[in-house]
KEGU-907629 format. One line per field, with one value per atom (N, C-alpha, C, O): atom name; x negated, y negated, z negated; residue in three letters. Coordinates in Angstrom, 1 decimal. Layout:
at	CA/...;
px	X/...;
py	Y/...;
pz	Z/...;
aa	ALA/...;
This chain:
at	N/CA/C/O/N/CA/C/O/N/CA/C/O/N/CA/C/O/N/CA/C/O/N/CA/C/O/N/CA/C/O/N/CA/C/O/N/CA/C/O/N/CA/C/O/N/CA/C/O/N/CA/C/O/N/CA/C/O/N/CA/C/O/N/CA/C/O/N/CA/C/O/N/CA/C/O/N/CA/C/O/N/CA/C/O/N/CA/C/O/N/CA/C/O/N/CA/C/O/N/CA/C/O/N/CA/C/O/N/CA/C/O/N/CA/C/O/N/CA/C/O/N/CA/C/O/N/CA/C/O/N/CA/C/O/N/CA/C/O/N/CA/C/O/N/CA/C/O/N/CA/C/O/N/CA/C/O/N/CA/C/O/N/CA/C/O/N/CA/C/O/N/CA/C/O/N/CA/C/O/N/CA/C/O/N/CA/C/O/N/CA/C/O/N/CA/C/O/N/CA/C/O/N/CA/C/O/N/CA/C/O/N/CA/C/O/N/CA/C/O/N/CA/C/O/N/CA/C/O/N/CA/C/O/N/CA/C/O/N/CA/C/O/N/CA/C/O/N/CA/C/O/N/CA/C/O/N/CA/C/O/N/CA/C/O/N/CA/C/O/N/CA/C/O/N/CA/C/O/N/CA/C/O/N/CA/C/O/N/CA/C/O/N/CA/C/O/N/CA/C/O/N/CA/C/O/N/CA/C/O/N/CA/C/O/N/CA/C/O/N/CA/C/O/N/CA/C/O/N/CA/C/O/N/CA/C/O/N/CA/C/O/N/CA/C/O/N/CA/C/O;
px	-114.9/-115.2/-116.4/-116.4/-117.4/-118.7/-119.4/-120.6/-118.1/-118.6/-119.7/-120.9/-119.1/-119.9/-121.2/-122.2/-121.6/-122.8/-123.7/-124.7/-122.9/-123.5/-124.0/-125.1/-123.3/-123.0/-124.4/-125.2/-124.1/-125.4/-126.7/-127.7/-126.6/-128.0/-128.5/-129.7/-128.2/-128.3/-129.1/-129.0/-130.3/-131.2/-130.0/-128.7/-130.4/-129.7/-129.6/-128.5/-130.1/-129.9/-128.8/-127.8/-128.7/-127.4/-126.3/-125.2/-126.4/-125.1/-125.0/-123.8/-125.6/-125.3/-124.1/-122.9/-125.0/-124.4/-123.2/-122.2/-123.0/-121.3/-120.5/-119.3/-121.2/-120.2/-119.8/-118.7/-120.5/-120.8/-119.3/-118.2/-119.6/-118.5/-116.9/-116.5/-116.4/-115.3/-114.1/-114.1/-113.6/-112.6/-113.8/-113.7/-114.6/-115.6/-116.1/-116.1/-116.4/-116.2/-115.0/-115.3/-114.0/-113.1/-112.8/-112.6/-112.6/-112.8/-113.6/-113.1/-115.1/-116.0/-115.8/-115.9/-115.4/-114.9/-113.8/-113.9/-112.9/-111.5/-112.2/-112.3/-112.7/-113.2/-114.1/-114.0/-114.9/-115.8/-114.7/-115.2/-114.2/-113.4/-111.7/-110.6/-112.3/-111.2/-112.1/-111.9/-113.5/-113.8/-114.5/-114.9/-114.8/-115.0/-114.0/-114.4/-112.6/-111.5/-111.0/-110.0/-111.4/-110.9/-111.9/-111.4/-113.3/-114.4/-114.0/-113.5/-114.4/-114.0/-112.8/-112.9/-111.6/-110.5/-110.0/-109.1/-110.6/-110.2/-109.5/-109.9/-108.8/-107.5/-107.8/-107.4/-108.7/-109.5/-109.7/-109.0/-110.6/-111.0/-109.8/-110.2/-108.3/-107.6/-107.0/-106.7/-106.9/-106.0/-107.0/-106.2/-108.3/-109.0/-108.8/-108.9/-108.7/-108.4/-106.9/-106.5/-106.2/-104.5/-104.6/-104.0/-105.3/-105.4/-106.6/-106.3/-107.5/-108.0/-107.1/-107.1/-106.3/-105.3/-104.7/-105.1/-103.7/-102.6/-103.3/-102.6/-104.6/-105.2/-106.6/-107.3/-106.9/-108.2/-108.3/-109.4/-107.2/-107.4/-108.1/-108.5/-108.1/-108.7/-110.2/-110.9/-110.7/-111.9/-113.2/-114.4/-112.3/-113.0/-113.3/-114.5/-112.8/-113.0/-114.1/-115.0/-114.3/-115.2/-116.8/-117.9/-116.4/-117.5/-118.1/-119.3/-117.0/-117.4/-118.2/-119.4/-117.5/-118.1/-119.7/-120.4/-119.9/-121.3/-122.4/-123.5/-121.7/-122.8/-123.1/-124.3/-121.8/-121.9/-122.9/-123.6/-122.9/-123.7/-125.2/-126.0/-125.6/-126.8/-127.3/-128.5/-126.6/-127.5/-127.8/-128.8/-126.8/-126.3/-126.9/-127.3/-126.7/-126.8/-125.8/-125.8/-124.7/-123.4/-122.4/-122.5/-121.4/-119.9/-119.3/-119.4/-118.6/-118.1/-116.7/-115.5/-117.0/-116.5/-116.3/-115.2/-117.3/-117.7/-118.6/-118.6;
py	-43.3/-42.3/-42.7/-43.8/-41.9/-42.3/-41.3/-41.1/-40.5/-39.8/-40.6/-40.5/-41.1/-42.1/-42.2/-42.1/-42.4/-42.6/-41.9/-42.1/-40.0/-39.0/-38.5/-38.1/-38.6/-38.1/-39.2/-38.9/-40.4/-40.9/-40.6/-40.8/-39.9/-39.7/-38.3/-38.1/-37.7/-36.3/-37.0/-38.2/-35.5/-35.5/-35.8/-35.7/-36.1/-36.4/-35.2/-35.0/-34.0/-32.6/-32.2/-31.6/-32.4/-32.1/-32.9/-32.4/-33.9/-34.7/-34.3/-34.6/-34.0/-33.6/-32.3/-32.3/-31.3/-30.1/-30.3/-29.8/-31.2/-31.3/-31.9/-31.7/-33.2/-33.4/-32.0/-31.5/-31.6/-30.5/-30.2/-30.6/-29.2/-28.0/-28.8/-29.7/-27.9/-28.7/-28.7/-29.9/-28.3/-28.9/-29.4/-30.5/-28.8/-29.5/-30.8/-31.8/-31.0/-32.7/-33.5/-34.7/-33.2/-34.0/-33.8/-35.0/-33.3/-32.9/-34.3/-35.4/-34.0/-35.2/-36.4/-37.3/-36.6/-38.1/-38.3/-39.3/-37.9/-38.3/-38.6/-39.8/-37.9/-38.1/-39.5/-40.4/-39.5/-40.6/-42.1/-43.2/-41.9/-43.4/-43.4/-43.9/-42.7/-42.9/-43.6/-44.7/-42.8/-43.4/-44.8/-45.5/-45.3/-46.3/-47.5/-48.7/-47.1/-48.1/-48.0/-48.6/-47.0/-47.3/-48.2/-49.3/-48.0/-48.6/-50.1/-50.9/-50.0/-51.9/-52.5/-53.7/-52.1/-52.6/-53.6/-54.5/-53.1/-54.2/-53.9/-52.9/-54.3/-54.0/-53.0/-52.0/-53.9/-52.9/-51.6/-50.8/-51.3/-49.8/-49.4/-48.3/-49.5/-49.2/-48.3/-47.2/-49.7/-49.6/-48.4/-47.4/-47.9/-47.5/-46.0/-45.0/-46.0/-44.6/-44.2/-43.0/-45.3/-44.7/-44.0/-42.9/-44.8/-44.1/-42.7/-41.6/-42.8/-41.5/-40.3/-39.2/-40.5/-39.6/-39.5/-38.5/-40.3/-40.0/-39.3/-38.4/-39.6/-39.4/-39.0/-39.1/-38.6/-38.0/-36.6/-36.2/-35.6/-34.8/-33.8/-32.6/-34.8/-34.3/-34.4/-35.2/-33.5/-33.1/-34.2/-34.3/-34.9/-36.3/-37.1/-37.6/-37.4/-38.6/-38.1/-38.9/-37.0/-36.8/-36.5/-36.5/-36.4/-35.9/-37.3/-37.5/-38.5/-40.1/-40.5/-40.9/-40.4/-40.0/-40.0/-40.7/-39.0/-37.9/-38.4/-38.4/-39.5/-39.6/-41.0/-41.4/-42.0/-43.1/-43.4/-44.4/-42.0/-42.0/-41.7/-42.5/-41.0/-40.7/-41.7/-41.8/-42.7/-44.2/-45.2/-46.0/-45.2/-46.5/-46.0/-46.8/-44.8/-44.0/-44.0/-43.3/-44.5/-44.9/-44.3/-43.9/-44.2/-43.5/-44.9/-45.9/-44.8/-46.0/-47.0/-46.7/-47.4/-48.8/-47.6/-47.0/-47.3/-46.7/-46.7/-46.0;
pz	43.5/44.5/45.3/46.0/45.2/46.1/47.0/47.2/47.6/48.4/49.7/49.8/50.2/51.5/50.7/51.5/49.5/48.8/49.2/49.9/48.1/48.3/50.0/50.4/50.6/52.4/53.3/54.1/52.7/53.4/53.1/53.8/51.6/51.2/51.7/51.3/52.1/53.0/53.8/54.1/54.2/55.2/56.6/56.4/57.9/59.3/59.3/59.9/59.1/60.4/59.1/59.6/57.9/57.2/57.4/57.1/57.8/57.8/59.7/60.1/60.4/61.6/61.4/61.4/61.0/60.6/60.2/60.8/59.2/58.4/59.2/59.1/60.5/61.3/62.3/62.3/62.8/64.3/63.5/63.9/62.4/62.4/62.2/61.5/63.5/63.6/62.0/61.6/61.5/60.2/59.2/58.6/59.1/58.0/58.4/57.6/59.6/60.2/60.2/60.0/60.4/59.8/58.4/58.2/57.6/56.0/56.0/55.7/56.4/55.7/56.0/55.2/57.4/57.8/57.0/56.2/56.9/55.9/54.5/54.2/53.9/52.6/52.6/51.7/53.7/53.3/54.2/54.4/54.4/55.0/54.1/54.2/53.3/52.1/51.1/50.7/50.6/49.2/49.7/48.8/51.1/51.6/51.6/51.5/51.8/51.5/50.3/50.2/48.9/47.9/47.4/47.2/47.1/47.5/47.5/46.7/48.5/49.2/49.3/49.5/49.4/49.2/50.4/50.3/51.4/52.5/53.6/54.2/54.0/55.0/56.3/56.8/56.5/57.6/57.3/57.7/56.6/56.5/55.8/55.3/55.3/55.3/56.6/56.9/57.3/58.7/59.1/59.3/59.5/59.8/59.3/60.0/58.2/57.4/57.6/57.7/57.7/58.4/59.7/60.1/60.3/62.4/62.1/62.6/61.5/61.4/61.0/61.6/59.7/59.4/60.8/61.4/61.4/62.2/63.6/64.1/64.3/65.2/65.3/66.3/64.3/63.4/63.9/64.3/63.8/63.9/65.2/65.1/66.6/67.2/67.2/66.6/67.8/67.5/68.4/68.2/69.3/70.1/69.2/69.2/68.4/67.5/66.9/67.0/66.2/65.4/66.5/66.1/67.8/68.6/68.9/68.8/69.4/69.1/68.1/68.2/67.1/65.5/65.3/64.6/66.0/66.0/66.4/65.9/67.9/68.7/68.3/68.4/67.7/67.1/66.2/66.1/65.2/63.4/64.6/64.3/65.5/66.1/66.3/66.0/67.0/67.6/66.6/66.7/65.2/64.8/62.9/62.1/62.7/61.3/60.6/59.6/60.9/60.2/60.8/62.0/60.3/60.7/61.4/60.8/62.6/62.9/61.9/61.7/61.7/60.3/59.3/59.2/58.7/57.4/56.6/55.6;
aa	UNK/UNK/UNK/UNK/UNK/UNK/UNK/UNK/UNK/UNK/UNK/UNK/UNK/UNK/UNK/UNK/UNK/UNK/UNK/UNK/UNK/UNK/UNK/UNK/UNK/UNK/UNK/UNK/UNK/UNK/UNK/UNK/UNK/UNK/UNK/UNK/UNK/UNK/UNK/UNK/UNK/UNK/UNK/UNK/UNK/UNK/UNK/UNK/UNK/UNK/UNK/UNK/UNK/UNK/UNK/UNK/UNK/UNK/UNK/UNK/UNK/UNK/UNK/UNK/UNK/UNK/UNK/UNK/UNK/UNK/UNK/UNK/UNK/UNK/UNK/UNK/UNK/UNK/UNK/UNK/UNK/UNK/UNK/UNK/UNK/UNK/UNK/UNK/UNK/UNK/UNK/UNK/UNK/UNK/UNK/UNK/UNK/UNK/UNK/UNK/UNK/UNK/UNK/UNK/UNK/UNK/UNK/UNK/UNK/UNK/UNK/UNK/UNK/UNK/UNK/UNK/UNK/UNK/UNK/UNK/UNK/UNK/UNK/UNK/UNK/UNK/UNK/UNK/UNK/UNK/UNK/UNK/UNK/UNK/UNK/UNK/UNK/UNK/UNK/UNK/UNK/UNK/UNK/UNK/UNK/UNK/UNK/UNK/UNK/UNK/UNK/UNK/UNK/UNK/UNK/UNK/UNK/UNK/UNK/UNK/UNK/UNK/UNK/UNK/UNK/UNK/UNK/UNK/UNK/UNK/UNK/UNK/UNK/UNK/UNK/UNK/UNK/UNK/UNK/UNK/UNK/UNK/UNK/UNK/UNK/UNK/UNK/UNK/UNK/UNK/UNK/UNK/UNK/UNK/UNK/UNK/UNK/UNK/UNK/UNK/UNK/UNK/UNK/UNK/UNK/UNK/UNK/UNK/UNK/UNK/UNK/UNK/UNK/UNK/UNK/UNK/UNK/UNK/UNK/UNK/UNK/UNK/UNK/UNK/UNK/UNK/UNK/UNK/UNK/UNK/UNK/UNK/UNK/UNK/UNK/UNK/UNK/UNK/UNK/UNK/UNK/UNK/UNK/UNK/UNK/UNK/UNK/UNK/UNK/UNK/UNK/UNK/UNK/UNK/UNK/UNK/UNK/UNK/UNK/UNK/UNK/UNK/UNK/UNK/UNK/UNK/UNK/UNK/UNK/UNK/UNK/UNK/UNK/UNK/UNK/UNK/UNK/UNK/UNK/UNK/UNK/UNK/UNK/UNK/UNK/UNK/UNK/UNK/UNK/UNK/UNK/UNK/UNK/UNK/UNK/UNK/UNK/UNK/UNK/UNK/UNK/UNK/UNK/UNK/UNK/UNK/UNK/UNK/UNK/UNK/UNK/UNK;
């Protein structure tokens, strides 16, 4: 699974876009911090993809998310 592949290679105002919209931004954050811990196999981005599921779904996280991938280019531990 290489979504996080696909998703980073997107221009920034598209991968802005797919975060902004609220279920489509979490849609893509779940998807890419899954094929990121299937991917790599490490405990962490496990544990990481567990707490997003359980506490993911508010829309803070992903607005964290947004402003994180703005400064840094990356999804926070993704």
């Amino acid at each position: 699974m290489k979504f996080d592949k696909w998703f980073y290679s997107q221009s920034t105002l598209v991968k802005v876009l797919l975060l902004l919209i609220p279920f489509v931004g979490w849609a893509m954050e779940l998807f890419i911090r899954l094929s990121v811990a299937i991917r790599e196999q490490d405990a962490l981005h496990w544990v990481v993809f567990i707490l997003f599921v359980a506490v993911g779904w508010t829309w803070v996280l992903c607005v964290v998310d947004l402003i994180y991938f703005l400064l840094k280019g990356r999804l926070i531990l993704a």
